[in-house]
PyMOL CGO cylinders between C-alpha atoms (Angstrom):
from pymol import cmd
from pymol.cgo import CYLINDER

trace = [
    CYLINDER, 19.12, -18.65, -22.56, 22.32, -19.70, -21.54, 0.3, 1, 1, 1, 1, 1, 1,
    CYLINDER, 22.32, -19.70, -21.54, 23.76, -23.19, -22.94, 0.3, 1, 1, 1, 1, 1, 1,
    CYLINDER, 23.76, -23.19, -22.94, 23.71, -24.34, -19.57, 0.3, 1, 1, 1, 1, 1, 1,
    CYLINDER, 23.71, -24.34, -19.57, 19.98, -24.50, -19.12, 0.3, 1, 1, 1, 1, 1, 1,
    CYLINDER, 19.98, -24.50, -19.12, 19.46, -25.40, -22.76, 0.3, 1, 1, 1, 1, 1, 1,
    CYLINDER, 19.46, -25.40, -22.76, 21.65, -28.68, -22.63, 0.3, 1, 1, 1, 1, 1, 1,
    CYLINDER, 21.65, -28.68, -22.63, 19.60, -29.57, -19.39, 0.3, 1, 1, 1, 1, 1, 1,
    CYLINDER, 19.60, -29.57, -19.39, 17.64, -32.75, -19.80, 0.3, 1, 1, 1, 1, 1, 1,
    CYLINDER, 17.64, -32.75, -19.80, 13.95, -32.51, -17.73, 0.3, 1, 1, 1, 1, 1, 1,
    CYLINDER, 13.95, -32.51, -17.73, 14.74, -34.82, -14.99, 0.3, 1, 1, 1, 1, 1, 1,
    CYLINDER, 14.74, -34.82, -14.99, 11.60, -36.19, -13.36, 0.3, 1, 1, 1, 1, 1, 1,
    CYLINDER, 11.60, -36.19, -13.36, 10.55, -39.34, -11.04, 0.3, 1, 1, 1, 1, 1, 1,
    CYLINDER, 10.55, -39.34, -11.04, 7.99, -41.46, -12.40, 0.3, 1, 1, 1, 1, 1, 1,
    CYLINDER, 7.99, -41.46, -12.40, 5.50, -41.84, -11.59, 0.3, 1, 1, 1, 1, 1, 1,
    CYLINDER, 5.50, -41.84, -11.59, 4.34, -38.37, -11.49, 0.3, 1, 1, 1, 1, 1, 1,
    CYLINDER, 4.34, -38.37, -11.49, 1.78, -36.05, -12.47, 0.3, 1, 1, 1, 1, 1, 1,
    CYLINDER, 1.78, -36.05, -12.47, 1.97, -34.19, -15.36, 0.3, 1, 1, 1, 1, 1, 1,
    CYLINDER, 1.97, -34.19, -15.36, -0.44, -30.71, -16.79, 0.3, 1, 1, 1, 1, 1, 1,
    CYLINDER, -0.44, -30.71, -16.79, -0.49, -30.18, -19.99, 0.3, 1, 1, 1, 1, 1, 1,
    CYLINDER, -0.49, -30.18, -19.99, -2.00, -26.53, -21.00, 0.3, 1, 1, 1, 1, 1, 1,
    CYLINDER, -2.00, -26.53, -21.00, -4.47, -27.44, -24.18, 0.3, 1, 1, 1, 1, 1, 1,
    CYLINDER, -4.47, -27.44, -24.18, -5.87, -24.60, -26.22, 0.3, 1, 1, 1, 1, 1, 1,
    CYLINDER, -5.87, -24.60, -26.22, -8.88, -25.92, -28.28, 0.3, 1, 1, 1, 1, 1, 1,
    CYLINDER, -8.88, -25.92, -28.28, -11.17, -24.48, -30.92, 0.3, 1, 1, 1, 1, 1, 1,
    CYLINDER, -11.17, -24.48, -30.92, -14.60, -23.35, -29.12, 0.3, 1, 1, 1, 1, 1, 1,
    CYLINDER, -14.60, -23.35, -29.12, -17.06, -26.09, -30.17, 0.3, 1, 1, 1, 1, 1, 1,
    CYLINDER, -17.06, -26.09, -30.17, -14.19, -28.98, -29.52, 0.3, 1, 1, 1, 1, 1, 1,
    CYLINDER, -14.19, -28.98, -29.52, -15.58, -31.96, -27.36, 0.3, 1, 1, 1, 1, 1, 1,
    CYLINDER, -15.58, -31.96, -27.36, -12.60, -32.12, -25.35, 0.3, 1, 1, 1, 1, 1, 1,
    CYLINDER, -12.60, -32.12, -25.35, -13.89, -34.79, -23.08, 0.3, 1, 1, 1, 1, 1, 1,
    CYLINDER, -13.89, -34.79, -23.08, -14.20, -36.96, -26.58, 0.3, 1, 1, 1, 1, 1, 1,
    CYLINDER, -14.20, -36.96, -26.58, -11.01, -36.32, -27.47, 0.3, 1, 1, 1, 1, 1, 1,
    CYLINDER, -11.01, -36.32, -27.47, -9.28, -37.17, -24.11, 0.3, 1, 1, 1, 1, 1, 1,
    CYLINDER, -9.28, -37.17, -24.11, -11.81, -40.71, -23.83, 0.3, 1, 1, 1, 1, 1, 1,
    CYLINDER, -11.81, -40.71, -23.83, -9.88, -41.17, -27.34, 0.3, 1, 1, 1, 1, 1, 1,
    CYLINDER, -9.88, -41.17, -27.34, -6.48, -41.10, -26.74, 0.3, 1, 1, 1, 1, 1, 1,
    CYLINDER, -6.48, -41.10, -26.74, -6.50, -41.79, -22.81, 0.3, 1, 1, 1, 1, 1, 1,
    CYLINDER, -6.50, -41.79, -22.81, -9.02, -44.45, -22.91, 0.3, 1, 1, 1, 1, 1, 1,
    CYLINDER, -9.02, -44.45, -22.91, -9.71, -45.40, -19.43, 0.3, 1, 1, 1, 1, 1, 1,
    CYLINDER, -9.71, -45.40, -19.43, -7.17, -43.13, -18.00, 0.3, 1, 1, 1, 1, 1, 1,
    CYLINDER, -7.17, -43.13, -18.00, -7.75, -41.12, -14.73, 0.3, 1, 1, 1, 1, 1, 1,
    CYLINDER, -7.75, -41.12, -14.73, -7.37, -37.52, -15.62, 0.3, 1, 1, 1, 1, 1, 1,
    CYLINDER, -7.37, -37.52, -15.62, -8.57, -34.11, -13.99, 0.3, 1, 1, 1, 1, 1, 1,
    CYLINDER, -8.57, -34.11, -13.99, -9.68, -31.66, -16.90, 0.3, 1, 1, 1, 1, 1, 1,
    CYLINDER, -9.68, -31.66, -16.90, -10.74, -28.06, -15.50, 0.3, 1, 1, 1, 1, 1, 1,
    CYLINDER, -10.74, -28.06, -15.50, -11.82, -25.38, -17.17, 0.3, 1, 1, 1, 1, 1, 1,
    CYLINDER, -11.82, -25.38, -17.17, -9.71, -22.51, -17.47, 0.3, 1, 1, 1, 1, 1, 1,
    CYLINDER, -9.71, -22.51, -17.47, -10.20, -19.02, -19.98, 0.3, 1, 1, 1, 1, 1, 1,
    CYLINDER, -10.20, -19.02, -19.98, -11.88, -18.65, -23.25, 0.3, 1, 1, 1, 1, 1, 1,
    CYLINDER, -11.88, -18.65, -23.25, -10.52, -16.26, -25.64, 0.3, 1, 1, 1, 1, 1, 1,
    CYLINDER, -10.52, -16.26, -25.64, -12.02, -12.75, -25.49, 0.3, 1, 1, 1, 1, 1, 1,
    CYLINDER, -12.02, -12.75, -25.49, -13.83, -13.14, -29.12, 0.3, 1, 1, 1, 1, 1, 1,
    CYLINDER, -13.83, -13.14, -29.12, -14.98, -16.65, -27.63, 0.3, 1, 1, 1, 1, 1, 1,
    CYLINDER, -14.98, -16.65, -27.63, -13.20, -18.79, -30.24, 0.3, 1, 1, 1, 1, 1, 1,
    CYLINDER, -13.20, -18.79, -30.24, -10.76, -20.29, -28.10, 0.3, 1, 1, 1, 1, 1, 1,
    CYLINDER, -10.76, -20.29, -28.10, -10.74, -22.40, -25.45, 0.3, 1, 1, 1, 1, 1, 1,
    CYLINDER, -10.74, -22.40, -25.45, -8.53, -23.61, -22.81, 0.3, 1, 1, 1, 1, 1, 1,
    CYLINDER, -8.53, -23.61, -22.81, -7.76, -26.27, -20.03, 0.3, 1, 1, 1, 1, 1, 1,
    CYLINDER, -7.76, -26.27, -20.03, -5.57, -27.39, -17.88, 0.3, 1, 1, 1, 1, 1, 1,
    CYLINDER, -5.57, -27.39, -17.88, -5.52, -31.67, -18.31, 0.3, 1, 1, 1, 1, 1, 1,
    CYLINDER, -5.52, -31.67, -18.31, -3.93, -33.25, -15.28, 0.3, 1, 1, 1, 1, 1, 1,
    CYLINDER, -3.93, -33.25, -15.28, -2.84, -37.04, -14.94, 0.3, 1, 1, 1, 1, 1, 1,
    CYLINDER, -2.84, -37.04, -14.94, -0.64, -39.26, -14.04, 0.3, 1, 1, 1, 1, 1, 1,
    CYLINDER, -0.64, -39.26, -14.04, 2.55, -40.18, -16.32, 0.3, 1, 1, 1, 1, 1, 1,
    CYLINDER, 2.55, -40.18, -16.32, 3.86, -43.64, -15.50, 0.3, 1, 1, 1, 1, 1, 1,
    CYLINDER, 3.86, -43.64, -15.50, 7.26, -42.50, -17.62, 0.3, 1, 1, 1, 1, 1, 1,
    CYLINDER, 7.26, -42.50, -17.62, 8.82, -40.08, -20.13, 0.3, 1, 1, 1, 1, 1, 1,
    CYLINDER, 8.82, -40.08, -20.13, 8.16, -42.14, -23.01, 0.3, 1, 1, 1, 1, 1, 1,
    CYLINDER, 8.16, -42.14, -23.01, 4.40, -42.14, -21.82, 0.3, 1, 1, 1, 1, 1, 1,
    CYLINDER, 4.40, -42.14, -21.82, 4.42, -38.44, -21.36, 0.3, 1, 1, 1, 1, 1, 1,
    CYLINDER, 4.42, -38.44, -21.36, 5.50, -37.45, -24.95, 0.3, 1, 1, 1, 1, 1, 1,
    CYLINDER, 5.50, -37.45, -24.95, 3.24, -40.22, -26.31, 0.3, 1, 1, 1, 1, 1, 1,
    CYLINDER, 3.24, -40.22, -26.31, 0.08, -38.64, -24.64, 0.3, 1, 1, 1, 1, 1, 1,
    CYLINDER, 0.08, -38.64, -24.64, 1.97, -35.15, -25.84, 0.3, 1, 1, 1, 1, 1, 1,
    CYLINDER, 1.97, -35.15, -25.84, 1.89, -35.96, -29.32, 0.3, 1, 1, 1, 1, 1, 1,
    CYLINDER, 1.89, -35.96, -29.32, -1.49, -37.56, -29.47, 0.3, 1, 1, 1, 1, 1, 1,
    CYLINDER, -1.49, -37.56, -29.47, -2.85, -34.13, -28.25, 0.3, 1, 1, 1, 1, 1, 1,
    CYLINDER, -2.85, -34.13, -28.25, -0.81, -32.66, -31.07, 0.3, 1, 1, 1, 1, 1, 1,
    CYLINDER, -0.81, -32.66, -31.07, -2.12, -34.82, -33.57, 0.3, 1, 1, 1, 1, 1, 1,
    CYLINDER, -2.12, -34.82, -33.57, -5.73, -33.40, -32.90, 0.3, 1, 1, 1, 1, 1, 1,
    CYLINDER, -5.73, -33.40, -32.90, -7.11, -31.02, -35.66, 0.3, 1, 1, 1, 1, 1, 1,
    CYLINDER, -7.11, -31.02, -35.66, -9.56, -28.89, -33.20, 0.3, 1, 1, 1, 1, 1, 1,
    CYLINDER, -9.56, -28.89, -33.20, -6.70, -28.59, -30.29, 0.3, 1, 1, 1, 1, 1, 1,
    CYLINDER, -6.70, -28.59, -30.29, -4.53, -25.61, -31.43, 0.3, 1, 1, 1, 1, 1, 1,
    CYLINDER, -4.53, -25.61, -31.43, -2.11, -25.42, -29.00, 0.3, 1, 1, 1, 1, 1, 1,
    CYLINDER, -2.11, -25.42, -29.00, -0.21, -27.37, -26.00, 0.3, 1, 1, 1, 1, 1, 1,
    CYLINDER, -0.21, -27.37, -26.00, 2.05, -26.78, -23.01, 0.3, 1, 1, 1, 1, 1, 1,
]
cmd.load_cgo(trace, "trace")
């Protein structure tokens, strides 16, 4: 990756919607986990592939970011989360 790209700040206008790609354990309650840390939030959560051994999960969670700071909040919330392994 060239230096170019990698000193490149994400430039985005808020509001906006944001996915985040969430890899979970199989028996996670997602939708727990989301009424959690979004609380009364709008969000879209679909379904999208389970692992081919079936103990993986994941979804595609789509909402609306009202700024940056908000959007790397919500990020590391997710993170925070024993049973969700992984996040885009």
């Amino acid at each position: 990756m060239s230096d170019d790209i990698k000193s490149k700040e994400l430039i985005l206008k808020y509001p906006c919607m944001w996915t985040y790609k969430l890899i979970t354990a199989r028996d996670t309650d997602i939708k727990k986990i989301l009424l959690r840390i979004l609380k009364s939030e709008q969000y879209f959560l679909e379904d999208s592939k389970t692992s081919k051994k079936g103990a993986y999960k994941s979804y595609s969670l789509k909402l609306e970011v009202k700024s940056n700071k908000e959007r790397i909040e919500i990020f590391e919330c997710l993170q925070k989360e024993e049973n969700i392994k992984f996040i885009l």
